[in-house]
C-alpha positions in Angstrom: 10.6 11.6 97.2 8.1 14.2 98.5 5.7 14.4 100.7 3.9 17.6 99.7 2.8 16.2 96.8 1.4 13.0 97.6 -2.7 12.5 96.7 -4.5 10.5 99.0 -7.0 7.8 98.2 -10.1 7.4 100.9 -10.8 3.8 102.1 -10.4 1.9 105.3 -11.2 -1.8 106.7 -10.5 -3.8 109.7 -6.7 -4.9 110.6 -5.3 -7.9 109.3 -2.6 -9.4 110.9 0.4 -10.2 108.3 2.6 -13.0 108.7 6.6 -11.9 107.6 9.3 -14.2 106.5 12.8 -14.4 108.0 15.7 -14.0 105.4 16.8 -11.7 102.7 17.2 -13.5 99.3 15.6 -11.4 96.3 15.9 -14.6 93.5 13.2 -14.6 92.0 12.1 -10.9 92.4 12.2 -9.7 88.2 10.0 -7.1 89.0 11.7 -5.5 92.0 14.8 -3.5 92.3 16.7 -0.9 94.5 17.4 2.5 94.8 20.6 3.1 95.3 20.4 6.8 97.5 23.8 8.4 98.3 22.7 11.4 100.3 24.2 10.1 103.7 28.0 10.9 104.8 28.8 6.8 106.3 27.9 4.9 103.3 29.9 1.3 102.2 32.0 2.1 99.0 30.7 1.8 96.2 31.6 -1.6 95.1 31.0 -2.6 98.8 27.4 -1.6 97.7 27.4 -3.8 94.3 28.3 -6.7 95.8 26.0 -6.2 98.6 23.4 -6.1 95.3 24.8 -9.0 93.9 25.0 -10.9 96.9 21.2 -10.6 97.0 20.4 -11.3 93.6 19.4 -7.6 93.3 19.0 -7.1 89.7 18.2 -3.7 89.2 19.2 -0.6 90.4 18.3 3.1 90.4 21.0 5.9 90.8 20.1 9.7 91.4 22.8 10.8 89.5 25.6 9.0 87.5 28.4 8.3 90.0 31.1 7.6 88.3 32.3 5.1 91.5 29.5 3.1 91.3 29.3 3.3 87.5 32.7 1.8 87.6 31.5 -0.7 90.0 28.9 -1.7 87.9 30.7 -2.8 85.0 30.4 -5.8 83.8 27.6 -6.6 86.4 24.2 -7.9 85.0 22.4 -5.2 87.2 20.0 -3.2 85.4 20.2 0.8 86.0 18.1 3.4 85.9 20.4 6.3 86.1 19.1 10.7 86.6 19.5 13.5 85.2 20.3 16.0 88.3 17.7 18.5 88.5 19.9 21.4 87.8 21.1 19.8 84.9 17.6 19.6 83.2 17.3 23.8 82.0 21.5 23.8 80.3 20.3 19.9 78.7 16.7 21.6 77.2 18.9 24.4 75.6 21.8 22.9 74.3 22.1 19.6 72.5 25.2 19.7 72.7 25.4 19.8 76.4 23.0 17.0 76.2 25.5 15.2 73.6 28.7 15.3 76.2 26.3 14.1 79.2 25.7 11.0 76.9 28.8 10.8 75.9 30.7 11.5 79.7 28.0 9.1 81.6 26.5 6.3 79.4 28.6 5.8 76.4 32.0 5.8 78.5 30.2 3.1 80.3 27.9 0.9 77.5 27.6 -1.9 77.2 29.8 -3.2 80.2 26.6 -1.0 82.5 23.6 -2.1 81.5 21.3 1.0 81.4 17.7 0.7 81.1 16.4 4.0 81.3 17.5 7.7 81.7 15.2 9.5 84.3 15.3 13.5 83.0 14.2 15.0 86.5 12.6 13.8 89.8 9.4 15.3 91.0 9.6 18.6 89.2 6.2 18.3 88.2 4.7 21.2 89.3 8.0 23.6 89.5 9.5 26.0 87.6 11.6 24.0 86.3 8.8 21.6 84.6 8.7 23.7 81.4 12.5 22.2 80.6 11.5 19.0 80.8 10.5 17.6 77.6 13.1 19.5 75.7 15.9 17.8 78.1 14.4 14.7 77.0 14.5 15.6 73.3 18.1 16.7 73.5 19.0 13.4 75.6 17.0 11.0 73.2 18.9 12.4 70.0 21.9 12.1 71.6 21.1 8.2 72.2 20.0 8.1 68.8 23.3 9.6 67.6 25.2 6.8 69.6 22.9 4.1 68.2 21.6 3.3 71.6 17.6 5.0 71.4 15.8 1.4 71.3 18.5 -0.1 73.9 18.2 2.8 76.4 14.7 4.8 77.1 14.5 8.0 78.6 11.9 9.4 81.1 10.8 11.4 83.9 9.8 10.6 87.3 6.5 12.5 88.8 5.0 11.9 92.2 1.2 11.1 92.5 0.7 15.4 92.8 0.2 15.4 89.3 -2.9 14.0 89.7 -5.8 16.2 90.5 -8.5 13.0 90.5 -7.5 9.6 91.6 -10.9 8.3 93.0 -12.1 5.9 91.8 -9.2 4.6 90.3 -11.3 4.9 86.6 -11.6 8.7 87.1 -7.8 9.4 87.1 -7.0 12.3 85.4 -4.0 14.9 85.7 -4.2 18.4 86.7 -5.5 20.8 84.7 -2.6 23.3 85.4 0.0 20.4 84.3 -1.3 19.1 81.2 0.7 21.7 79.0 3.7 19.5 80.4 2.3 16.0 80.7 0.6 16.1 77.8 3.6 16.4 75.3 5.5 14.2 77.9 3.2 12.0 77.3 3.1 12.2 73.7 6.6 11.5 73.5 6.5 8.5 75.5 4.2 6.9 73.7 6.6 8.1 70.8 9.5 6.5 71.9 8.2 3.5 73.4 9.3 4.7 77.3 7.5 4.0 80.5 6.2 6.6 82.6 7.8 6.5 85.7 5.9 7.3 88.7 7.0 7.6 92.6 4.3 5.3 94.5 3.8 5.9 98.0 1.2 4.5 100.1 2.8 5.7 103.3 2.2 8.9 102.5 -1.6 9.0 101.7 -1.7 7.0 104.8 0.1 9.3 107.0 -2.2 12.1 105.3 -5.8 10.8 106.3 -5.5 7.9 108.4 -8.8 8.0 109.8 -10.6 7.3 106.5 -7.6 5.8 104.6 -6.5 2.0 106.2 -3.4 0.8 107.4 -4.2 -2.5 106.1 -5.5 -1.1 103.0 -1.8 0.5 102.5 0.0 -2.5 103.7 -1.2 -5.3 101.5 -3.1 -7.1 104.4 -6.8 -6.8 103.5 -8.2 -10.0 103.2 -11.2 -9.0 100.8 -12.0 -5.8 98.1 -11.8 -2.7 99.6 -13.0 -0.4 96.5 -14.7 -1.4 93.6 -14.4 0.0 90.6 -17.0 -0.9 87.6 -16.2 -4.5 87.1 -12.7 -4.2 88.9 -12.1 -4.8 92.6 -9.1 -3.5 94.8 -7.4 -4.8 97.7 -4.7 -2.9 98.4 -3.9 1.2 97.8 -0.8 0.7 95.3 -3.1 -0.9 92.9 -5.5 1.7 93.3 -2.6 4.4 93.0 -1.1 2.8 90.0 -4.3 2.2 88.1 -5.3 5.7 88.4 -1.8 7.0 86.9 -3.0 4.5 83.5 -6.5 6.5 83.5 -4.4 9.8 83.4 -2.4 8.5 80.7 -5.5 7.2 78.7 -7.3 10.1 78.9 -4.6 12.2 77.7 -4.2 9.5 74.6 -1.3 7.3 76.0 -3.3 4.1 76.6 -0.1 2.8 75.5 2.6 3.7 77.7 3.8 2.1 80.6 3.6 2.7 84.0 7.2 1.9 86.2 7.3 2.6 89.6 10.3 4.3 90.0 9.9 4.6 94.2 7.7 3.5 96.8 8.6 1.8 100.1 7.8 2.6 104.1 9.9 4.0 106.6 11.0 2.1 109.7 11.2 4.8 111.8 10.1 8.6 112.7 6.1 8.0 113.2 3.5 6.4 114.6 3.2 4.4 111.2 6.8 4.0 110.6 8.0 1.0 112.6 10.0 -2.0 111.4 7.0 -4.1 111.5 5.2 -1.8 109.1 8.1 -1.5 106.7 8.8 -5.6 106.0 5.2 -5.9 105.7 4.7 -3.1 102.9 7.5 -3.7 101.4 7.6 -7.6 101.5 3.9 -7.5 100.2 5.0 -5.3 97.3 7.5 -7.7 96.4 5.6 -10.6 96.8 2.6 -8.5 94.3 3.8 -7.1 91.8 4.4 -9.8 89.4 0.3 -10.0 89.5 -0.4 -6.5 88.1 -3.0 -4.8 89.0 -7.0 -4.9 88.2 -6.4 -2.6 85.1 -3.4 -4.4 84.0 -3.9 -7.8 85.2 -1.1 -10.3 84.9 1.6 -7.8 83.8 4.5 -7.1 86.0 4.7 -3.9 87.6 8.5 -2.7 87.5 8.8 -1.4 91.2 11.9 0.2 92.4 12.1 0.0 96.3 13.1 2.9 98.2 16.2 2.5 99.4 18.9 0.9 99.8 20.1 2.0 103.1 19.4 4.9 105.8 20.4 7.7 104.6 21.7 10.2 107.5 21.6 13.4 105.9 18.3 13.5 103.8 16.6 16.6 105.1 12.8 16.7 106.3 11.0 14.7 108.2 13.0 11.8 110.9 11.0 9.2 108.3 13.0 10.9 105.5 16.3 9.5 107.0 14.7 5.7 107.5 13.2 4.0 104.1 16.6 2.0 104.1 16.3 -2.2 103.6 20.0 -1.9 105.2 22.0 0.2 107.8 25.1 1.7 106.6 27.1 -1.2 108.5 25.3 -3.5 105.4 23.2 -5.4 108.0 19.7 -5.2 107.3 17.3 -3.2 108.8 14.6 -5.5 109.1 14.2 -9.6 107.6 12.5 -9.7 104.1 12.3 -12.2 101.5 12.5 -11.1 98.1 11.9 -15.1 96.8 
């Protein structure tokens, strides 16, 4: 997650008040799953942290890099996983195939089928950085390596960007990526749309909030507005992640990848650390999301939005801002942080 690299969207409307629900159960919620953050030193064991999943009906999970702990935990679970490619990884991977070939081979094969993994993310948020231009062949390498092992239409492989690679994204119609980053997103995208992958995207109203909040809503962000905010054409939005998402699909149509999915690979709201980030705020983001994202959005009506919520618990040692350490559903101690219903 960054916050340097967040684009903001420019509405605003009166406040809504939002009425929360009292328990955690997430039956129910297809669309909707968990990252799974480990950068904190007072964290449950690993399968501590699976059955905490389970125990919710939590049926997907995202992991930052493959730990082998709660790889082991996983087994045999029904849990869906995400799993990354560390960043430092991505440079050796986009060289060697082989390299690429014993990552497969260490982290998904010793573990398929009894894991379930859904996609491999090559990279998180390295789009701008110097280490963009490695990105695509990592990917290459990776995918051949799946194909080697038989698993290339079980197992998809990606990248996860934040909305900075997004030079337009008002009106939602008018998305378009950077000029500066097409030389990467455009064969990224190409490939995709190759391979039959989403395009996994880090979401996060918060942040375009916390960047302009006198023209940009905090109902607007937090699901509450009670009638269109922004229309677009013959489209109508309510609510910022719509808008955010939608404008990601322009990007990719106007780069030829109408077909390619978007998965939102993080978004969530901190409970703590700034005037925005209070408990309150959090359940009511993030139990809004839940509760939306089997609609779609205007673009894509009716089609579930794959939304990975960001996190699992506090995480004490992520560096940054206070807020950094406080997008947890759950306190280290597994009690939640706030109520939320995932039904």
């Amino acid at each position: 997650m960054s916050t340097s690299m967040t684009s903001l969207f420019i509405f605003s409307m009166p406040f809504v008040v939002f009425l929360l629900l009292p328990c955690l159960d997430v039956a129910g919620g297809q669309s909707i799953g968990v990252c799974y953050g480990m950068v904190a030193n007072n964290l449950p064991r690993a399968q501590e942290v699976i059955d905490l999943y389970r125990s919710h009906n939590i049926g997907k999970m995202r992991l930052y890099s493959p730990s082998h702990n709660a790889l082991e935990a996983l087994r045999g679970t029904d849990i869906e996983v995400v799993v990354d490619v560390p960043n430092e990884n991505l440079q050796e991977f986009a060289s060697s195939s082989s390299a690429a070939s014993a990552w497969v081979d260490e982290n998904i094969r010793r573990y398929w089928p009894s894991v379930r993994f859904k996609y491999i993310a090559l990279g998180n948020e390295l789009i701008p950085s110097s280490n963009a231009q490695f990105i695509l062949g990592a990917m290459q390498n990776i995918y051949r390596a799946l194909e080697s092992a038989g698993l290339k239409d079980r197992i998809k492989v990606s990248t996860a960007v934040s909305m900075g690679v997004l030079k337009t994204s008002y009106p939602p119609s008018e998305g378009a990526f950077g000029d500066d980053l097409l030389e990467y997103l455009v064969p990224i995208a190409r490939f995709l749309a190759s391979t039959g992958a989403p395009f996994l995207a880090n979401v996060y109203p918060y942040f375009s909030y916390l960047g302009d909040p006198s023209d940009i809503s905090l109902p607007y962000a937090l699901f509450t507005a009670s009638s269109v905010i922004v229309r677009d054409g013959s489209l109508g939005y309510h609510n910022l992640f719509d808008a955010m998402v939608d404008a990601l699909y322009s990007a990719l149509e106007r780069v030829d990848a109408s077909n390619v999915e978007v998965v939102v690979s993080e978004s969530g709201w901190p409970s703590q650390g700034s005037s925005a980030a209070s408990h309150e705020n959090a359940r009511t983001y993030n139990q809004n999301l839940i509760r939306h994202v089997h609609k779609g959005t205007p673009k894509r009506s009716g089609r579930p939005i794959e939304t990975y919520l960001f996190a699992m618990f506090n995480e004490n040692q992520k560096p940054g801002a206070e807020t950094e350490q406080h997008f947890g559903l759950f306190y280290p101690n597994k009690k939640p942080v706030y109520t939320i219903d995932f039904s």
